[in-house]
N, CA and C atoms as a LAMMPS dump frame, in Angstrom:
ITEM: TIMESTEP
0
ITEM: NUMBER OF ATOMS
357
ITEM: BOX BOUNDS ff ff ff
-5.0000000000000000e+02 5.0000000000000000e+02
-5.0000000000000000e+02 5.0000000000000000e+02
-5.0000000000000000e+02 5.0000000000000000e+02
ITEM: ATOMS id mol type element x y z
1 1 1 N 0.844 -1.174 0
2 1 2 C 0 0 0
3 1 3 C 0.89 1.239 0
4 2 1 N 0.68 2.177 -0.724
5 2 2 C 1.588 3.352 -1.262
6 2 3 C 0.645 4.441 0.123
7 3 1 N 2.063 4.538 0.615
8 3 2 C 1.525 5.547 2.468
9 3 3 C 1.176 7.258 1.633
10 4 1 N 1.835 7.202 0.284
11 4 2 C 1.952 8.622 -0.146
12 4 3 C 0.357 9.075 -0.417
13 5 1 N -0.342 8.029 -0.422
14 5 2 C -1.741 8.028 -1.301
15 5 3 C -2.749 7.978 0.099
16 6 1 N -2.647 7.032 0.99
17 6 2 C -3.396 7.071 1.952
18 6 3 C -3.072 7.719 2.956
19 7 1 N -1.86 8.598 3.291
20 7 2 C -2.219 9.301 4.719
21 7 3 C -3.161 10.541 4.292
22 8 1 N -2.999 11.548 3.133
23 8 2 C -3.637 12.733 3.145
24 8 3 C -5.274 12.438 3.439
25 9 1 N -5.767 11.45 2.804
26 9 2 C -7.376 10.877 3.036
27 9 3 C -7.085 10.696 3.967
28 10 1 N -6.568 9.792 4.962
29 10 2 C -6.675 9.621 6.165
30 10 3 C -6.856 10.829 7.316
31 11 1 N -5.535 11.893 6.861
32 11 2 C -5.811 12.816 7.906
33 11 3 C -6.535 13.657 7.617
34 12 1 N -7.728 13.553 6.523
35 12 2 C -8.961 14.45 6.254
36 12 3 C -10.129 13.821 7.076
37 13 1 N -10.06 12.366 6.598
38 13 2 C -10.958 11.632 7.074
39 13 3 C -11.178 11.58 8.53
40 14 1 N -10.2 11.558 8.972
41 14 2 C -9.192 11.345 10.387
42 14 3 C -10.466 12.864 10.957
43 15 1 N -9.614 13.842 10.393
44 15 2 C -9.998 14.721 11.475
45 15 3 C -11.919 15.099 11.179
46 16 1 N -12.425 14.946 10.217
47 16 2 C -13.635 14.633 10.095
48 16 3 C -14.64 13.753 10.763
49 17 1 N -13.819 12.747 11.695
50 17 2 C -14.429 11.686 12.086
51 17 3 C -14.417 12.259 13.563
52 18 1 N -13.345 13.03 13.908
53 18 2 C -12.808 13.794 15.285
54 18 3 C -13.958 14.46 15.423
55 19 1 N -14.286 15.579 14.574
56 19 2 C -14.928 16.269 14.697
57 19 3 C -16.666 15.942 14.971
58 20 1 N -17.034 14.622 14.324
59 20 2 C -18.387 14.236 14.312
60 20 3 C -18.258 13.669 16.11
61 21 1 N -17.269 13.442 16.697
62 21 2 C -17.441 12.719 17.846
63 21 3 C -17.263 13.769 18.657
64 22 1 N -16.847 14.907 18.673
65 22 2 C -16.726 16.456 19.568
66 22 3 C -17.954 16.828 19.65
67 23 1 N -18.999 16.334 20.726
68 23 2 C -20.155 16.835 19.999
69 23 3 C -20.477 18.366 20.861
70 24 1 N -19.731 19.074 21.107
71 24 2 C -19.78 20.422 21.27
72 24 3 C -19.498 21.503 20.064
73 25 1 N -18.615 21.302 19.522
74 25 2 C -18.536 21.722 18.326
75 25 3 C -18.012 20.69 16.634
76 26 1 N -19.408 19.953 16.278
77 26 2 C -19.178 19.115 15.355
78 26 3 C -18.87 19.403 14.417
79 27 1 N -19.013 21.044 13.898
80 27 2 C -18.589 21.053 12.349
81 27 3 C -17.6 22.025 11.833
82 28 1 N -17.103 22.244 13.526
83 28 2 C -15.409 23.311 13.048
84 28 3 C -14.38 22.628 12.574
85 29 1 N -14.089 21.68 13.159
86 29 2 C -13.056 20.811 12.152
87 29 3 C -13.56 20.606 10.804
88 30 1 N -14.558 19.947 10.693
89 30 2 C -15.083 19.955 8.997
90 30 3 C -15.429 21.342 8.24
91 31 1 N -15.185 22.225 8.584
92 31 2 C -14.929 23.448 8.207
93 31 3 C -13.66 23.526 7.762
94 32 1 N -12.767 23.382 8.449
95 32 2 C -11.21 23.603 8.593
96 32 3 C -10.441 22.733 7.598
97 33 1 N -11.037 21.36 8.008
98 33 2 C -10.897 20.492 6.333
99 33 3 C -11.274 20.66 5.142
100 34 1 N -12.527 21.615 4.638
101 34 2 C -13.429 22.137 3.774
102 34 3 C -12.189 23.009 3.345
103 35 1 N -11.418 23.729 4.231
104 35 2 C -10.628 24.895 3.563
105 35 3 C -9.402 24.508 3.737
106 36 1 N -9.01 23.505 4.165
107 36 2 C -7.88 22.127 3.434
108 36 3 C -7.938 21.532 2.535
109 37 1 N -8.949 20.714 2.528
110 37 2 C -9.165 20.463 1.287
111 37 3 C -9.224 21.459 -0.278
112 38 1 N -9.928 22.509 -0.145
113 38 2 C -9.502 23.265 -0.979
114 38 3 C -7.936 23.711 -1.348
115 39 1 N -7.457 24.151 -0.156
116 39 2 C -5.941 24.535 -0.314
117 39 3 C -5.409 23.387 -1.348
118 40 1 N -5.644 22.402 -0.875
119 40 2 C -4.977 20.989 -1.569
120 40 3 C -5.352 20.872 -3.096
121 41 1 N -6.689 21.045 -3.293
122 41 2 C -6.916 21.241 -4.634
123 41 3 C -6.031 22.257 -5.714
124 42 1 N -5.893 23.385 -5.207
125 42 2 C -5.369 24.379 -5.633
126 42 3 C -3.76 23.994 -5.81
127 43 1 N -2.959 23.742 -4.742
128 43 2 C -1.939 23.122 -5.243
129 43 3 C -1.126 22.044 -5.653
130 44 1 N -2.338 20.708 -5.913
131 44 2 C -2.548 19.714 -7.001
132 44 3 C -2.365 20.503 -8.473
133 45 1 N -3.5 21.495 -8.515
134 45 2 C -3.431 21.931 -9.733
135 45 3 C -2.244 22.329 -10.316
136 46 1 N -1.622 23.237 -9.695
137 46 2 C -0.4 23.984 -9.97
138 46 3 C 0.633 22.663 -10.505
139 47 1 N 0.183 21.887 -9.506
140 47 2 C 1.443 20.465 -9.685
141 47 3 C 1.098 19.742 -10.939
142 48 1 N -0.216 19.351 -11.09
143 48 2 C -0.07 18.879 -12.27
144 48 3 C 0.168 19.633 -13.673
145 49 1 N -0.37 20.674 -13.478
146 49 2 C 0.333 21.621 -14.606
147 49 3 C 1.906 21.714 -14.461
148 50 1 N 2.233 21.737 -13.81
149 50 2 C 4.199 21.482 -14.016
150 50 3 C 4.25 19.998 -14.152
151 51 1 N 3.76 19.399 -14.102
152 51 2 C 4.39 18.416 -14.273
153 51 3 C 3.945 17.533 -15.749
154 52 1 N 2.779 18.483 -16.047
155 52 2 C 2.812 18.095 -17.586
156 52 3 C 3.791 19.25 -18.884
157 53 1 N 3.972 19.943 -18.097
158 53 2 C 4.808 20.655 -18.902
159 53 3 C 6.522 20.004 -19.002
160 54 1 N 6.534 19.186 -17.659
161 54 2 C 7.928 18.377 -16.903
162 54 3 C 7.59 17.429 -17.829
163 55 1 N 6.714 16.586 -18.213
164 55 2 C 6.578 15.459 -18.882
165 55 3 C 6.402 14.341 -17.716
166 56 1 N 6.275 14.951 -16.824
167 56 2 C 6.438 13.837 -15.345
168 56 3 C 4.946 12.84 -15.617
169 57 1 N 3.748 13.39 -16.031
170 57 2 C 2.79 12.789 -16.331
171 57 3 C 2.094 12.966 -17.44
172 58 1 N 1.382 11.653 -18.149
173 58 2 C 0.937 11.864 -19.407
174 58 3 C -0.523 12.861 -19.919
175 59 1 N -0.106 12.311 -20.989
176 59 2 C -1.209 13.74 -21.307
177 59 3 C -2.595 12.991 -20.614
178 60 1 N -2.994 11.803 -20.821
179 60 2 C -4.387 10.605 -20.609
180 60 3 C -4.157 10.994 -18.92
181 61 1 N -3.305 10.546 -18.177
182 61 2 C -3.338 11.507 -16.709
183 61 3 C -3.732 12.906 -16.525
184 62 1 N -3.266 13.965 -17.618
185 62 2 C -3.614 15.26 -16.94
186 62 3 C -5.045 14.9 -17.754
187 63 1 N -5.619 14.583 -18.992
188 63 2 C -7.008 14.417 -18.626
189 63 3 C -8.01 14.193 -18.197
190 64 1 N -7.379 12.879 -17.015
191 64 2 C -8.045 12.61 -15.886
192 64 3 C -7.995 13.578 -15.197
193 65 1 N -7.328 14.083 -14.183
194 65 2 C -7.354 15.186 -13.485
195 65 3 C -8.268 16.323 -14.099
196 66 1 N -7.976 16.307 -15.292
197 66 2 C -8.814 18.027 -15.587
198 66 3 C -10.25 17.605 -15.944
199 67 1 N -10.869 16.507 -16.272
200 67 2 C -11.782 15.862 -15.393
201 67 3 C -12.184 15.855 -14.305
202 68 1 N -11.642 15.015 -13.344
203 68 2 C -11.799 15.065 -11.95
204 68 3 C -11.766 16.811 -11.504
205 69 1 N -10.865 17.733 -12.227
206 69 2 C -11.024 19.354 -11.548
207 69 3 C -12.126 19.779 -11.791
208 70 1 N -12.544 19.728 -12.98
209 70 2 C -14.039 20.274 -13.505
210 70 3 C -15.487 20.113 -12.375
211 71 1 N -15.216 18.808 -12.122
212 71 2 C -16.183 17.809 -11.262
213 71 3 C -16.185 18.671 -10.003
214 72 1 N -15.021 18.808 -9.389
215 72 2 C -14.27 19.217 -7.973
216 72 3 C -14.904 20.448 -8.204
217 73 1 N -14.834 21.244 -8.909
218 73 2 C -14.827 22.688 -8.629
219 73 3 C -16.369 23.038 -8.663
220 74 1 N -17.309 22.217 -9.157
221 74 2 C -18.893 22.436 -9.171
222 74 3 C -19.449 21.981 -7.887
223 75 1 N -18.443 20.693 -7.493
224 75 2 C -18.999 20.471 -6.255
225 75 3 C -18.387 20.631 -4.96
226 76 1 N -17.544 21.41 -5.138
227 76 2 C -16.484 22.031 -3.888
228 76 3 C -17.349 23.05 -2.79
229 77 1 N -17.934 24.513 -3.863
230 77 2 C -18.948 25.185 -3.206
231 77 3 C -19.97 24.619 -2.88
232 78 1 N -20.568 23.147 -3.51
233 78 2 C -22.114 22.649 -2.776
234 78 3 C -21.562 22.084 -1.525
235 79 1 N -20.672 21.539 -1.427
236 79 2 C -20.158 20.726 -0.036
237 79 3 C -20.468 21.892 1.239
238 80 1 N -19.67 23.253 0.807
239 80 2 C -19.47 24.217 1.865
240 80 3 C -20.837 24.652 1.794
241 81 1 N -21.76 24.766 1.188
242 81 2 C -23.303 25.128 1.06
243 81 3 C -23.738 24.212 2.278
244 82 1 N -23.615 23.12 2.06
245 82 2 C -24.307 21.902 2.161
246 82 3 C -23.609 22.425 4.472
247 83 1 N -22.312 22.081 4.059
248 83 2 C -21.404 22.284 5.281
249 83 3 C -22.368 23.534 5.924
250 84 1 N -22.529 24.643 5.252
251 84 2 C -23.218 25.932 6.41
252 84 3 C -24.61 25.57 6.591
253 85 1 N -25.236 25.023 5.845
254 85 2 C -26.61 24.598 6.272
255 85 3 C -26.811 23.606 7.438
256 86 1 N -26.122 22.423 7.732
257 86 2 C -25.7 21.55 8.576
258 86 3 C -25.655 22.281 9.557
259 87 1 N -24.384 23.364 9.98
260 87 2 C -23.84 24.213 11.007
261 87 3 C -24.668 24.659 11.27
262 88 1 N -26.005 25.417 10.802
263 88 2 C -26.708 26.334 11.259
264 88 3 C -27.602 25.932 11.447
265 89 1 N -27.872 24.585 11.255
266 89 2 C -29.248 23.884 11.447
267 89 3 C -29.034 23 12.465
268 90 1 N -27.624 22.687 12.37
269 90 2 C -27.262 21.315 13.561
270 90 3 C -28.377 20.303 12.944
271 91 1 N -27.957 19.859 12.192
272 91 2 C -28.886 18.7 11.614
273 91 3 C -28.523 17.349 11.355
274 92 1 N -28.272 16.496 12.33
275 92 2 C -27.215 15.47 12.088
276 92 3 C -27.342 14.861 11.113
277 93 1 N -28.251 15.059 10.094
278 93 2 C -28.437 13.846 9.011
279 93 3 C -27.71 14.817 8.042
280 94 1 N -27.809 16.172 7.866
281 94 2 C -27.239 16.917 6.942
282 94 3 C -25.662 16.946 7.355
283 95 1 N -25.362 16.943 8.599
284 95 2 C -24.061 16.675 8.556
285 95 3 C -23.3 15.654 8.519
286 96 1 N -24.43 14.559 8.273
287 96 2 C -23.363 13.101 7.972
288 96 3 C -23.023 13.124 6.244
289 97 1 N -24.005 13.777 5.688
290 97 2 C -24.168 14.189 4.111
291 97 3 C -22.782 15.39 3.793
292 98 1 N -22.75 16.003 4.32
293 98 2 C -21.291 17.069 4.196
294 98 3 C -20.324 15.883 4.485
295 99 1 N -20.541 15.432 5.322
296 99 2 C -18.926 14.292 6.003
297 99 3 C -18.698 13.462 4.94
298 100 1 N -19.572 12.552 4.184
299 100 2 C -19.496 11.821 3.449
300 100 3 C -19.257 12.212 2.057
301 101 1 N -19.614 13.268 1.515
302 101 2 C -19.635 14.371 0.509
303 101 3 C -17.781 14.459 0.755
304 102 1 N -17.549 15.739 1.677
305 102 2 C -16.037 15.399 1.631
306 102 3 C -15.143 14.344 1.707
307 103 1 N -15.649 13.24 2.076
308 103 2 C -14.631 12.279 2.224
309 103 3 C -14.714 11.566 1.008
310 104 1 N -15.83 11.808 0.286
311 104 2 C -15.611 11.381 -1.347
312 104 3 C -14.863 12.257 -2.197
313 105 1 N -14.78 13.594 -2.25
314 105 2 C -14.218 14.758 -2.801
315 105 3 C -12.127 14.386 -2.585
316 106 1 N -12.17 14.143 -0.653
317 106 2 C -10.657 14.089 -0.932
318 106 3 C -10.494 12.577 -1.213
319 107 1 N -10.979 11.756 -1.037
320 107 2 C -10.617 10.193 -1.426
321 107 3 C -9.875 10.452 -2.869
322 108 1 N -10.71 11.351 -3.974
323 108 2 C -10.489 11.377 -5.265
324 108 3 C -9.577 11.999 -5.637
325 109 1 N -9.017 13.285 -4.718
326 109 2 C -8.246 14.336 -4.916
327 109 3 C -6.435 13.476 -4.435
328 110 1 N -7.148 12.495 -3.169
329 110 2 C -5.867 12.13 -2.587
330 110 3 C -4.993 11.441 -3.904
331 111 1 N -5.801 10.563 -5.059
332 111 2 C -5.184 10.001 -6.218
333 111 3 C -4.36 10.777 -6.734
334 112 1 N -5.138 12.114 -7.149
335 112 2 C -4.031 12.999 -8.122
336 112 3 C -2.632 13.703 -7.299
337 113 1 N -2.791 14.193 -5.814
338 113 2 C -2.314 15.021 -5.075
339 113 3 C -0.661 13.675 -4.924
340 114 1 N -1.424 12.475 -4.391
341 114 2 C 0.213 11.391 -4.459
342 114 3 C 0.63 11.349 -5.825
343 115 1 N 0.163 11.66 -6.688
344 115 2 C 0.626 11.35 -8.124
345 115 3 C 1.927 12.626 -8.794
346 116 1 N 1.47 13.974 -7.876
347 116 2 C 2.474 14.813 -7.973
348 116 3 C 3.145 15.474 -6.856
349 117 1 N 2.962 14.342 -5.85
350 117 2 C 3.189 14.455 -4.541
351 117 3 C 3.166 15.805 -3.766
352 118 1 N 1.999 16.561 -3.739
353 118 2 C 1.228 17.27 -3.086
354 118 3 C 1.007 16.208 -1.514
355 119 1 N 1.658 17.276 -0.496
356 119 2 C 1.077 16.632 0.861
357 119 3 C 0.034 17.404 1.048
């Protein structure tokens, strides 16, 4: 198992799972990951654009990715939609839907991010 690929999901997942069990404040950590996770997106991107210009990855890879970005970026703001409605509603069913929502978002991101080794 390649550790480069599974710790970043992990420590999204990780602290997402922290946060559902804090039940004083359940959705500041998943906030905080919401705008980790983004950070991470953003400099995936940068990476895979150098690194198709590097030749480090093929062109059928950066089309996956610019795929997978397209996808990411329509559903990046519904997550945090989804995330402030939860928060303000305290709605545990809406916030198992944000939790699961992000942990599908970085599961997918963690592929490209080890691929140009983005921590």
């Amino acid at each position: 198992m390649n550790t480069k690929r599974v710790l970043p999901v992990f420590a999204i997942v990780a602290a997402m799972v922290l946060a559902n069990c804090a039940a004083h404040q359940p959705l500041i950590v998943s906030g905080e990951s919401l705008a980790q996770l983004g950070n991470t997106f953003v400099a995936t991107a940068a990476a895979m654009d150098k690194a198709l210009d590097d030749k480090v990855v093929t062109q059928d890879q950066y089309d996956k990715w610019a795929t997978f970005g397209k996808k990411f970026q329509m559903s990046f703001p519904l997550a945090v939609r989804l995330w402030r409605v939860a928060k303000d509603s305290q709605d545990a069913t809406l916030e198992q839907q944000a939790v699961a929502m992000v942990a599908s978002m970085a599961a997918d991101l963690a592929e490209f991010s080890a691929l140009v080794g983005v921590k």
